[in-house]
C-alpha positions as CSV (number, residue, x, y, z in Angstrom):
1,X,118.7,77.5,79.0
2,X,117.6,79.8,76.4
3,X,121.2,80.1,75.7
4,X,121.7,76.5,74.9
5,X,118.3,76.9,72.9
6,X,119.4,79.9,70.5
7,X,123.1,78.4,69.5
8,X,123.9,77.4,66.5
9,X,123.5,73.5,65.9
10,X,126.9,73.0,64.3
11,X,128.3,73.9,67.5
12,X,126.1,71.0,69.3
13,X,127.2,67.2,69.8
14,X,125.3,65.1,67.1
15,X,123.2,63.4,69.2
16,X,121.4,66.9,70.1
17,X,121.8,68.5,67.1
18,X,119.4,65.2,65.3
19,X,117.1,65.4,68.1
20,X,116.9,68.8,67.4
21,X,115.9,68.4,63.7
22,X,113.7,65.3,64.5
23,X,111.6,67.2,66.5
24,X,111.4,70.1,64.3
25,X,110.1,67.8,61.5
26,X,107.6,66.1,64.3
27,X,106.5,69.1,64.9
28,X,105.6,70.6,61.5
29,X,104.0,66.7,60.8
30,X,101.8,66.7,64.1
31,X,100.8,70.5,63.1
32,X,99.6,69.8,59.7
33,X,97.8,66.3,60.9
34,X,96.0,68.3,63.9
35,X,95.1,71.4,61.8
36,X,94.6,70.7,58.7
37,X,94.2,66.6,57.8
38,X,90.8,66.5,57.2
39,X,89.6,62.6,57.0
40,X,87.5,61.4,54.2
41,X,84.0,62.5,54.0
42,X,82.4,66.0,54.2
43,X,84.7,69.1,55.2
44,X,84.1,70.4,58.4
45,X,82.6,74.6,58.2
46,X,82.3,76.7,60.8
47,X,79.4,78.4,61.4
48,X,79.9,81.7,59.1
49,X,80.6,79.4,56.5
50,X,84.0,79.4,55.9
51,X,86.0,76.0,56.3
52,X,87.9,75.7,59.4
53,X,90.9,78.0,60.7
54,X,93.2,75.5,61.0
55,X,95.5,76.8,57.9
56,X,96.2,80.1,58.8
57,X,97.3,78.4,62.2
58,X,99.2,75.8,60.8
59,X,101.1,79.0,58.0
60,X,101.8,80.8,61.6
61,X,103.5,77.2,63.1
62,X,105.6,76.5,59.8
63,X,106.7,80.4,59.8
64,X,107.4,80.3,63.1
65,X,109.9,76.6,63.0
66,X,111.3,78.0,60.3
67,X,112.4,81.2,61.5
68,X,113.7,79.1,64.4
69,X,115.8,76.6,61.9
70,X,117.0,79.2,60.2
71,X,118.4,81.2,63.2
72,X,120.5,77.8,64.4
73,X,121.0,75.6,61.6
74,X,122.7,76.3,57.7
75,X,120.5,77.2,55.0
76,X,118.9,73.5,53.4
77,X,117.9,72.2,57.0
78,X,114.8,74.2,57.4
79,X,113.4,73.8,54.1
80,X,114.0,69.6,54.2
81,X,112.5,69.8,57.8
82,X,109.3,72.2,57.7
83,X,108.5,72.1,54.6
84,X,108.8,68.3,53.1
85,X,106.7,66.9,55.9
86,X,103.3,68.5,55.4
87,X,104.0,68.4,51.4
88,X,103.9,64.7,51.2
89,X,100.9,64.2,53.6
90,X,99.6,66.4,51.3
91,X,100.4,64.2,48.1
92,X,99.5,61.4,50.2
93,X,96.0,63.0,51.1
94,X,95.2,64.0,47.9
95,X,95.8,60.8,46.4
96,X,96.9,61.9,43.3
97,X,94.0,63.4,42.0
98,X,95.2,67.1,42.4
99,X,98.6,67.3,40.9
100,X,98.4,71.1,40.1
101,X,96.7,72.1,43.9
102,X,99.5,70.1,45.6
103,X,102.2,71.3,43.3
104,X,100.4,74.8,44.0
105,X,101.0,74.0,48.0
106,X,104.0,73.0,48.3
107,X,105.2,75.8,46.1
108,X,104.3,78.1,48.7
109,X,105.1,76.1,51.5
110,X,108.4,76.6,50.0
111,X,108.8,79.9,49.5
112,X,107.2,80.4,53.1
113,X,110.1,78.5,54.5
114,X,112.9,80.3,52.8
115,X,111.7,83.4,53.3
116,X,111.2,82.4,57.0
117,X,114.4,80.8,57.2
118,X,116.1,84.4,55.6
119,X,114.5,86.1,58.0
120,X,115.9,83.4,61.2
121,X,119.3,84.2,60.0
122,X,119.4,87.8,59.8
123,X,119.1,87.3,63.8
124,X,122.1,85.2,63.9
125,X,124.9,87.2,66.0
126,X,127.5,88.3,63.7
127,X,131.1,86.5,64.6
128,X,133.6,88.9,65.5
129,X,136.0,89.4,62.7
130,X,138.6,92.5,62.9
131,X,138.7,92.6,59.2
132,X,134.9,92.3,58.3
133,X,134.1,94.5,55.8
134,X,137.4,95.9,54.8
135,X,139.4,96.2,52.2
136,X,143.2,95.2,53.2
137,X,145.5,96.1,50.3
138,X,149.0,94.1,51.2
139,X,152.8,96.0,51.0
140,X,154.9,94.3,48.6
């Protein structure tokens, strides 16, 4: 099973490989709604004062589906499916008044998600290629 889990998605049958990237984006889109969608009205503080831990959570979640793209699928697919989601319920929720803060955001959203994604693919296992790395000068 975890075999199945880790391959990469090019190798999958369509069907699996959108499911796949459905999911991942209905994931980062339920994380952001749970953690951080805060409803009109008063923000919520915890009791030392500082507002609710729910962003460092949902950095954690967005590192962590990223990674996971990046590991299985080529280099765009992350960024369009962890990162887009939570930056346009973040226009949405600002409602335009904040151009620079969501621009800010989803900035380093981003950059969180490439990085993440790097990172993913450095894991990948390397194809075996006899001539990998070598210089092969031909006879003529």
């Amino acid at each position: 099973m975890t075999e199945k889990l880790l391959r990469p998605l090019r190798t999958r049958p369509w069907p699996e490989r959108w499911l796949t990237r459905v999911l991942g984006a209905g994931v980062a889109t339920a994380a952001y709604v749970i953690l951080v969608h805060v409803p009109s009205g008063p923000v919520p503080v915890s009791d030392d004062g500082v507002p609710g831990g729910g962003g460092l959570v949902l950095v954690v979640v967005l590192l962590l589906l990223a990674g996971y793209f990046g590991h299985r699928d080529d280099l765009a697919w992350p960024l369009l499916l962890v990162a887009v989601p939570p930056a346009v319920l973040m226009y949405v929720s600002f409602e335009s008044e904040q151009p620079l803060e969501w621009a800010f955001a989803t900035l380093v959203i981003a950059a969180g998600a490439l990085v993440a994604t790097a990172v993913g693919r450095r894991f990948r296992p390397r194809r075996d290629d006899p001539a990998d790395g070598l210089l092969c000068a031909r006879r003529q």
